[in-house]
C-alpha positions as CSV (number, residue, x, y, z in Angstrom):
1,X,11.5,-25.2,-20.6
2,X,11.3,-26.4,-16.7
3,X,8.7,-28.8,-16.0
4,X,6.2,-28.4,-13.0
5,X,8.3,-31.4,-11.6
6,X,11.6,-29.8,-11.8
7,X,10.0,-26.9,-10.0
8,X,8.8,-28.8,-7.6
9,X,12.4,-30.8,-6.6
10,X,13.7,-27.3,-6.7
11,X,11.3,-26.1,-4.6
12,X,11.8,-28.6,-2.2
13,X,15.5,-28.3,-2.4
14,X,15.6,-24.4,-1.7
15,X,13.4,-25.4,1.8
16,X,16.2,-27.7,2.9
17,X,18.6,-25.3,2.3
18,X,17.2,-22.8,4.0
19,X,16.7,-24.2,7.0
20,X,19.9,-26.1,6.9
21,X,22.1,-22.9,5.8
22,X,19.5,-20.1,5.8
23,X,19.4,-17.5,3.0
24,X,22.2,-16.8,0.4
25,X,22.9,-14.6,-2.2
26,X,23.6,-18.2,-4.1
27,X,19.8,-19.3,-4.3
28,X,19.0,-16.0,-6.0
29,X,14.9,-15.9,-5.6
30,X,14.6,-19.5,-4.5
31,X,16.1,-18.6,-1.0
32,X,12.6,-16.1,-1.0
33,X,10.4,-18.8,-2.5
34,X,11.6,-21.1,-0.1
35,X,11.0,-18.8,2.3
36,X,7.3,-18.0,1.0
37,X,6.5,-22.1,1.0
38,X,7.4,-22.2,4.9
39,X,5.1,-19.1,5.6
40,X,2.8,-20.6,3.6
41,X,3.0,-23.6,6.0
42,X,1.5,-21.5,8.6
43,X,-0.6,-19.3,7.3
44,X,-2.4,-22.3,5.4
45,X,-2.8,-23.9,8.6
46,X,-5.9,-23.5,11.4
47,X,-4.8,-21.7,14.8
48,X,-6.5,-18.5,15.7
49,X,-3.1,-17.0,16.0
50,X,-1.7,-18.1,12.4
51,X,-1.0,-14.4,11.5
52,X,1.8,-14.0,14.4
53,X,2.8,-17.4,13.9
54,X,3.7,-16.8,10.7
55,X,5.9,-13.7,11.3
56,X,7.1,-15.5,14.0
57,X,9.0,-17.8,11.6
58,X,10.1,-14.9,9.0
59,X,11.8,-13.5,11.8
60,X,13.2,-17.1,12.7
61,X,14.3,-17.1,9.0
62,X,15.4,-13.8,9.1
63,X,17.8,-14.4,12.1
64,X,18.9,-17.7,11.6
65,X,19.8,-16.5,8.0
66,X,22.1,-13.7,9.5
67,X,23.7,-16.0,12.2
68,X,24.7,-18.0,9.3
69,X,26.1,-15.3,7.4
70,X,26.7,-12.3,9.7
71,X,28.3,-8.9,8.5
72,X,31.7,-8.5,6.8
73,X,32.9,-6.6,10.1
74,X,31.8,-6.1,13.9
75,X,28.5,-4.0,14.6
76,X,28.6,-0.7,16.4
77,X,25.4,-1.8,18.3
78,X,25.5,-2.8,21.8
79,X,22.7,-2.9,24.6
80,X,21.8,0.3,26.0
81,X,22.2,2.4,22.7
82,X,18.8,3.6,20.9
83,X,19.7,5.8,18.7
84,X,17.9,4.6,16.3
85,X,14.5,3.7,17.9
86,X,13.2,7.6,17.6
87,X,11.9,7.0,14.2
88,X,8.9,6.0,12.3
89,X,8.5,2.7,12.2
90,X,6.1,-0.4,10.0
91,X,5.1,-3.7,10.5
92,X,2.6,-5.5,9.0
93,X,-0.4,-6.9,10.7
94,X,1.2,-10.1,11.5
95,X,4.1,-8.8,13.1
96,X,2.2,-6.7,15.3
97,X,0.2,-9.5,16.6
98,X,3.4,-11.3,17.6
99,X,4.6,-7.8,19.3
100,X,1.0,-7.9,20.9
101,X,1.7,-11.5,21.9
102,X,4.9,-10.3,23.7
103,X,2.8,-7.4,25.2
104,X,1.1,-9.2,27.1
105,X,3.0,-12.5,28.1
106,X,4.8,-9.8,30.7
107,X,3.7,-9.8,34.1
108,X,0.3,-7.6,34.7
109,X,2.3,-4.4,35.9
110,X,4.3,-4.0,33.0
111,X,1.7,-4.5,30.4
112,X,-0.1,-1.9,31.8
113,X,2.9,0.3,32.0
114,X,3.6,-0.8,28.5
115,X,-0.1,0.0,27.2
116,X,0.3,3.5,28.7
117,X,3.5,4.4,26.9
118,X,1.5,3.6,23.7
119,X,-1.4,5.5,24.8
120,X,1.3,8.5,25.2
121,X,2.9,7.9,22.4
122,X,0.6,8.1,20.1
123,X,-0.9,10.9,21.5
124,X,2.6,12.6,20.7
125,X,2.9,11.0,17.0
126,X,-0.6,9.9,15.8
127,X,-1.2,11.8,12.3
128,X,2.8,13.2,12.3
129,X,4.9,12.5,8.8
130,X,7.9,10.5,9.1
131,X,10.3,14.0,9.0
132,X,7.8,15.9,11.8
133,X,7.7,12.5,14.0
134,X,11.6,12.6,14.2
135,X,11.8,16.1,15.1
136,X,9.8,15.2,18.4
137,X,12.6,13.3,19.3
138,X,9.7,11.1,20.7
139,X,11.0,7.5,21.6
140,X,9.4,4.1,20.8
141,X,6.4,3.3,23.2
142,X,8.4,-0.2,24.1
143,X,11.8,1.3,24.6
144,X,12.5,1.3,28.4
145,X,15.7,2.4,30.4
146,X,17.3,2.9,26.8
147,X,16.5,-1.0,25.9
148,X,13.8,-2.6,23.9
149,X,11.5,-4.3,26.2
150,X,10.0,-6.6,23.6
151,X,13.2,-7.6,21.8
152,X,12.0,-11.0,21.4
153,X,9.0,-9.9,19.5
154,X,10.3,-6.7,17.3
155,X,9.7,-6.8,13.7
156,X,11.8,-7.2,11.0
157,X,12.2,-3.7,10.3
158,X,14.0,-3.0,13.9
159,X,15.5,-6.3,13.7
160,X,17.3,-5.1,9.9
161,X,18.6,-2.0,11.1
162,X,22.3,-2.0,12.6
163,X,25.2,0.3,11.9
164,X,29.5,-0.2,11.8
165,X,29.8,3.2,13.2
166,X,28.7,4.8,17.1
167,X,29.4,8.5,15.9
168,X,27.8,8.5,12.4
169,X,24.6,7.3,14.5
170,X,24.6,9.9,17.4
171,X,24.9,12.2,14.4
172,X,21.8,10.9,12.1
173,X,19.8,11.4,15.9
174,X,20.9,14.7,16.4
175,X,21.0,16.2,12.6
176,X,18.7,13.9,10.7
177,X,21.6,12.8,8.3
178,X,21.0,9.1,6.6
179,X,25.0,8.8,6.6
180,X,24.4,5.9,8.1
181,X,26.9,2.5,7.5
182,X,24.5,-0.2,7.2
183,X,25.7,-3.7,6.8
184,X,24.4,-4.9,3.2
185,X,23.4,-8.6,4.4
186,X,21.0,-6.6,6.7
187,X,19.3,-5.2,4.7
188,X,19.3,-8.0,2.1
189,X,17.7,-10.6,4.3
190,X,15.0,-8.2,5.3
191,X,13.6,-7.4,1.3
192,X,13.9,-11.2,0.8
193,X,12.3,-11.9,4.1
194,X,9.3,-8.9,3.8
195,X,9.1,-10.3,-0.3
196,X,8.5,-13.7,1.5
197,X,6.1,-12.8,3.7
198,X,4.0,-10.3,1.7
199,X,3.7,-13.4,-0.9
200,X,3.0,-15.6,1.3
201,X,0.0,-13.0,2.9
202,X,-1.1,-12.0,-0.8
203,X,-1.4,-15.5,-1.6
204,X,-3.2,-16.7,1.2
205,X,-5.8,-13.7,1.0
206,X,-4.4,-11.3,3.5
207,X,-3.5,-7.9,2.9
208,X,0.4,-7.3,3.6
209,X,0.3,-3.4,4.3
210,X,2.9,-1.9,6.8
211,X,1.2,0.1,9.8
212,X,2.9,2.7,11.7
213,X,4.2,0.6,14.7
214,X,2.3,2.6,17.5
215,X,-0.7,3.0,16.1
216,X,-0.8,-0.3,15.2
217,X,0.3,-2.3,18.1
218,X,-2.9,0.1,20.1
219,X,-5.2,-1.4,18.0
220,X,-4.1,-4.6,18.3
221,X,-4.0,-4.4,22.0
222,X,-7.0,-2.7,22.4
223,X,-9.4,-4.4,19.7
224,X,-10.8,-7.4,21.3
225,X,-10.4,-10.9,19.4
226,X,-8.0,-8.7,17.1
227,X,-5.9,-11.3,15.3
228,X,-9.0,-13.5,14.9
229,X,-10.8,-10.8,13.2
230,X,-8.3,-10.0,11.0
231,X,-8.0,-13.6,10.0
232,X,-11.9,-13.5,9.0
233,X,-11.5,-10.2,6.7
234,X,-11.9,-7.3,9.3
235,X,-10.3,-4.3,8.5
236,X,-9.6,-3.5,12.3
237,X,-6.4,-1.1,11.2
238,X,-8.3,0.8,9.0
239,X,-7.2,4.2,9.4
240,X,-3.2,3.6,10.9
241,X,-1.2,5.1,9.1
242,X,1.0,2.9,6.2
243,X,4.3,2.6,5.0
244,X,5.2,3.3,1.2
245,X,7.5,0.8,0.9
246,X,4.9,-1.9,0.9
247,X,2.1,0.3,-1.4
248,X,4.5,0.5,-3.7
249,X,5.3,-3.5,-4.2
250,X,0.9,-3.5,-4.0
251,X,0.8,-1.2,-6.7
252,X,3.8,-1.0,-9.2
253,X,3.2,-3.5,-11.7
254,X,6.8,-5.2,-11.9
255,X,6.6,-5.5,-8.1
256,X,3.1,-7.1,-7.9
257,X,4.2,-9.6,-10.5
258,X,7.6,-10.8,-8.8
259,X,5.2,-11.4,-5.6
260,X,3.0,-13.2,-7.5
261,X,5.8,-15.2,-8.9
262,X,7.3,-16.1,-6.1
263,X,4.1,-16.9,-4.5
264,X,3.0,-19.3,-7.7
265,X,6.2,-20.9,-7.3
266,X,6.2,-21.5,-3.8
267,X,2.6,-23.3,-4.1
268,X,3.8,-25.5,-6.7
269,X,1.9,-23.6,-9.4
270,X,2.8,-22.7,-12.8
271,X,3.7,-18.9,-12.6
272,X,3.1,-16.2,-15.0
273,X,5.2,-15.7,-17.5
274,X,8.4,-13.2,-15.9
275,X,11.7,-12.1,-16.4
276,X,13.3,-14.3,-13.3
277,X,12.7,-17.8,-14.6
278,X,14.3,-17.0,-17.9
């Protein structure tokens, strides 16, 4: 039986190693508790803008973790090609106050233009399912001149996605084929880092949904005081459209208790008994 101690100096252990090395596929679910305790860091804290903070740092975590251990061969991706950015896209609520953020730390001009293209946008795609939002072909409100014009501030899920091969991706765009090579540490570091931060959300009181991106990022930037009310229990996306990916982990039982879990652990709590810590 592992003592509350033990836990602890493990816990504390994990942290340095992931920001000394980043994530590995040696920590197992510590690299994701580890991760969880740093969110936690932030969340727990007392600035107004907390929530983007704290994605912020996954996405710190996320890319500092992939420097350290990039993929087993070169990426097919290169400035200029946005193939991929025609899709449906989530984030939660913290990650689109950071893309907010990036919104509007551009000069006057171009957050207007960049409000605009979401006001478009989501006049194309508001209401579409993921298959009918792809067969508009419609691109992503902050894609400009074929480049991402928040790059620092994109979520995780655009961050994730990357691909070994040009003409397998020009043929997903044009078919709708998911023959797609995606590098496995991708999309590794990206479960761990979302597991991490829904914890870390679900923990602190915060609902960890994932909005569709548009939708989302208009309400941010067009809700005044958005991230603060969110922080004091306002539903201000009510109504954007969500992701399955995180209603399943909020819903199937074995996922809800592995958050919990990780989350437990992370605070230095004793967790429910579960099938990891066996």
């Amino acid at each position: 039986m592992v003592s509350r101690d033990q836990r602890r100096l493990r816990l504390r252990d994990a942290v340095r190693a992931v920001s000394t090395h980043g994530m590995t596929r040696q920590m197992g679910i510590w690299a994701t508790i580890a991760a969880t305790r740093l969110l936690l860091d932030v969340l727990e804290g007392r600035s107004s803008q907390r929530a983007g903070l704290a994605a912020k740092r996954a996405v710190e975590i996320f890319e500092f973790s992939l420097k350290q251990h990039p993929p087993e061969a070169p990426l097919a991706c290169a400035r200029g090609c946005a193939f991929c950015c025609y899709s449906f896209v989530s984030a939660t609520a913290p990650e689109i106050f950071l893309l907010a953020k990036t919104v509007r730390s551009a000069p006057e001009r171009d957050q207007a233009a960049a409000l605009e293209r979401v006001h478009a946008t989501d006049v194309v795609t508001h209401g579409l399912s993921k298959a009918d939002r792809f067969a508009k072909r419609q691109p992503c409100s902050m894609l400009v001149a074929n480049e991402c014009s928040v790059y620092a501030g994109r979520p995780l899920a655009c961050r994730a996605f990357a691909s070994f091969s040009l003409p397998k991706c020009e043929m997903a765009f044009q078919t709708g084929s998911e023959d797609i090579p995606i590098p496995g540490i991708n999309m590794e570091l990206r479960r761990n880092c979302n597991q991490a931060l829904w914890s870390a959300l679900s923990f602190a009181g915060f609902p960890f949904a994932g909005y569709e991106l548009n939708r989302g990022l208009l309400t941010a930037l067009e809700t005044p005081d958005a991230e603060r009310r969110w922080l004091a229990g306002e539903d201000i996306f009510a109504g954007v459209a969500t992701d399955d990916m995180a209603e399943l982990a909020a819903s199937n039982p074995q996922a809800k208790l592995l958050l919990t879990v990780i989350a437990m652990l992370a605070s230095g709590r004793e967790p429910p008994p579960n099938p990891w810590m066996q």
